[in-house]
C-alpha positions in Angstrom: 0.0 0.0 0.0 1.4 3.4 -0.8 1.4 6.2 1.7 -0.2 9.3 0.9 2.0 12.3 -0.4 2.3 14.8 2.9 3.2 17.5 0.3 2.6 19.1 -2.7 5.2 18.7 -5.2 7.3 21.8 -5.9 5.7 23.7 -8.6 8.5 25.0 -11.3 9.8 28.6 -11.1 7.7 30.8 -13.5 10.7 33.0 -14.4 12.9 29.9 -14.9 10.0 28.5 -16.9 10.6 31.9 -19.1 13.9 31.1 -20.1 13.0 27.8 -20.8 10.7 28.9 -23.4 13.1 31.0 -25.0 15.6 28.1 -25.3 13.2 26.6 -26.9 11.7 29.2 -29.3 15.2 29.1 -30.6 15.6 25.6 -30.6 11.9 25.2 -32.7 13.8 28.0 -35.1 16.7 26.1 -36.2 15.0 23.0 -36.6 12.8 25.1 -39.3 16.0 26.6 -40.4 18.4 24.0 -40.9 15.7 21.2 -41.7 12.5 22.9 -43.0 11.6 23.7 -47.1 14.5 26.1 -48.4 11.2 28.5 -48.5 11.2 28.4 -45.1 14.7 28.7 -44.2 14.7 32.1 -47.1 12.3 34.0 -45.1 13.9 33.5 -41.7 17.2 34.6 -43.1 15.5 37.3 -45.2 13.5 39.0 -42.1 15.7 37.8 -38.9 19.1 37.8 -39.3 20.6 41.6 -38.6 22.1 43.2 -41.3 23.7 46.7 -40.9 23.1 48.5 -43.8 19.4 47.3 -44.2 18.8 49.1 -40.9 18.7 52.5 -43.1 15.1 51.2 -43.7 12.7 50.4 -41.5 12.3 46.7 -42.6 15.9 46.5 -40.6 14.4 47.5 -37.4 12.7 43.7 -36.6 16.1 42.1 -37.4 17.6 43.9 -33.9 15.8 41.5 -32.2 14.7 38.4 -33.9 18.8 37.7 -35.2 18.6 35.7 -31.8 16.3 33.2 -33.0 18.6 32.2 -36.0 22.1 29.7 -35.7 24.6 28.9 -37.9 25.7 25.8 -37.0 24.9 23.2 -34.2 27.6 23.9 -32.1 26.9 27.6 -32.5 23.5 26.9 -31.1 24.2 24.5 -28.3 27.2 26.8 -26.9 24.7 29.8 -26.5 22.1 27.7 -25.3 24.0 26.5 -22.5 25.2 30.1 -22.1 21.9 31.3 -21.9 20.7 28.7 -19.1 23.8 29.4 -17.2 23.6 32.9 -17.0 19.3 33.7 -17.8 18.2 31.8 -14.9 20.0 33.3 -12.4 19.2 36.3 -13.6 15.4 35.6 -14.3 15.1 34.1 -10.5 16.6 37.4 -9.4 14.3 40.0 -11.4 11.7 38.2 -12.6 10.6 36.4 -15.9 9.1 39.8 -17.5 12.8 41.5 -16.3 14.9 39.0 -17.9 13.5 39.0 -21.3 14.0 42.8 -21.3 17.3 42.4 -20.8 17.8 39.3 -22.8 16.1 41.6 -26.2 17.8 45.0 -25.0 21.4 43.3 -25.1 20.4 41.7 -28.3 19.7 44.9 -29.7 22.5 47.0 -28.3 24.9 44.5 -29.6 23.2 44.6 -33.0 23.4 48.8 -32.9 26.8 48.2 -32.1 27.6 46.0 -34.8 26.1 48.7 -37.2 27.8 51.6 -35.4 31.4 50.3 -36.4 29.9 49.1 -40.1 26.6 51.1 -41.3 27.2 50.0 -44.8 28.1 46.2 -43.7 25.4 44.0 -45.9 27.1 40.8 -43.7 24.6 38.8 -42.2 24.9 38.6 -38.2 22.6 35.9 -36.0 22.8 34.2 -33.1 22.0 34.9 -29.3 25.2 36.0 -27.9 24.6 39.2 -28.0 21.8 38.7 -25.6 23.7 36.3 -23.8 26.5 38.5 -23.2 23.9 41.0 -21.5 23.3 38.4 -19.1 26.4 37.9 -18.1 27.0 41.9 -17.7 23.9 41.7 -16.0 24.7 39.1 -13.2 28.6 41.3 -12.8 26.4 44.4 -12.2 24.9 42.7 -9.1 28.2 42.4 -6.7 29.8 45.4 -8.4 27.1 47.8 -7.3 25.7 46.3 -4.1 29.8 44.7 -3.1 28.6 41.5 -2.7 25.5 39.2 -4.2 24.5 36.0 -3.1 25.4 34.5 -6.4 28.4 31.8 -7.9 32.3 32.1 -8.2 32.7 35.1 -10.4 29.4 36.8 -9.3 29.7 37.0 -5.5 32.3 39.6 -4.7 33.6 42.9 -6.5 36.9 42.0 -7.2 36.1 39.1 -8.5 33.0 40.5 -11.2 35.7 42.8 -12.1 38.3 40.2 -13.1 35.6 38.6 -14.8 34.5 41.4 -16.6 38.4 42.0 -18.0 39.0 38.6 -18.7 35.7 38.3 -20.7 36.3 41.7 -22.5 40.2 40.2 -23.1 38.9 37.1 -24.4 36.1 38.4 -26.7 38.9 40.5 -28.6 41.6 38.0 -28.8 38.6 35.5 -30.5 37.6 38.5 -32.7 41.2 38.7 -34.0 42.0 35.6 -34.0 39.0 33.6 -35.4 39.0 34.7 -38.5 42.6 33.3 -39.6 42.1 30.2 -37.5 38.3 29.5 -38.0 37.9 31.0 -41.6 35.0 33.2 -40.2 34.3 36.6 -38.1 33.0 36.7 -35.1 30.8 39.6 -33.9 32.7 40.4 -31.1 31.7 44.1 -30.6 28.0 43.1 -30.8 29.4 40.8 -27.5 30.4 44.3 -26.1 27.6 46.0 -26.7 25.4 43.6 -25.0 27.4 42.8 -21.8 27.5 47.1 -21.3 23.7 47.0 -22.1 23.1 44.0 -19.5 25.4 45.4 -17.2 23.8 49.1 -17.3 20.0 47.5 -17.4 20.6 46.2 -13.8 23.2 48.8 -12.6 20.4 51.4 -12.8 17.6 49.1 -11.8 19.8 48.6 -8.5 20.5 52.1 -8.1 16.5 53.1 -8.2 15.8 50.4 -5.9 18.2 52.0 -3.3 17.0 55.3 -3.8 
């Protein structure tokens, strides 16, 4: 005979459900992508990956967001994903699920803007989450650099340490930018990685400093 349950089971965090569902909008996108008609695949190219110089018209203006939808490769997806569970839920179970898609989409974009603010005529096609990502990492530095501490892991919990992360990540992003394109045969956006950790980092920085006020 089985006992009855004495408790509820735990219901699932809402905000980490949130980032969840983003994981998997994007994973749904580039199984369309990479394995739907070629129809398919035109249009999401066409309307969601960023392009600088097509940001002259408005048709460009959708593209600042929904490039994070759209992957190159497997491994290009898979490393953000993991990236993005790492660093959104923390974030989402600190702000809320609402919070963390605005910072999530206003990283995206930044890094997009700053993409087109070192090449406006650039017709190069740039996708992927990272930008976004990157905002959630500036986001979760912004906690123990502001406050001095945070009750989060390793890198995140004391000052000194978020800004050693924050210089090894800005280090790293530059040596990959100059380096990937002899050793991998391809560019990597690394400014629009910039541009979104800043935006992530100055999202929460300010929502900190209100709260305090």
């Amino acid at each position: 005979m089985t006992p009855p349950h004495s408790s509820r089971a735990k219901e699932p965090d809402p905000a980490t459900l949130v980032v969840w569902g983003v994981c998997s909008l994007i994973l749904v996108c580039y199984g369309m992508v990479a394995y739907g008609d070629p129809i398919v695949r035109g249009i999401f190219l066409h309307h969601f990956a960023f392009v600088p110089f097509e940001l002259y018209h408005w048709q460009g203006i959708p593209a600042l967001f929904f490039h994070v939808l759209l992957h190159a490769n497997p491994t290009h997806l898979f490393v953000n994903l993991g990236f993005l569970l790492a660093f959104g839920i923390p974030v989402a179970k600190r702000t809320s699920g609402t919070l963390f898609l605005l910072i999530f989409l206003a990283a995206a974009m930044c890094g997009a803007l700053a993409e087109f603010a070192i090449d406006m005529q650039s017709k190069a096609q740039r996708i992927g989450a990272s930008g976004g990502v990157s905002g959630l990492m500036g986001a979760l530095c912004a906690y123990p650099i502001v406050l001095g501490r945070a009750r989060l892991p390793g890198p995140f919990a004391t000052r000194k340490n978020a800004w050693r992360f924050v210089v090894v990540w800005l280090l790293f992003n530059a040596l990959i930018g100059i380096v990937a394109p002899f050793v991998l045969n391809e560019k990597i956006a690394w400014i629009g990685h910039c541009g979104g950790f800043f935006a992530g980092f100055a999202f929460v920085a300010l929502l900190l400093f209100l709260r305090r006020a």
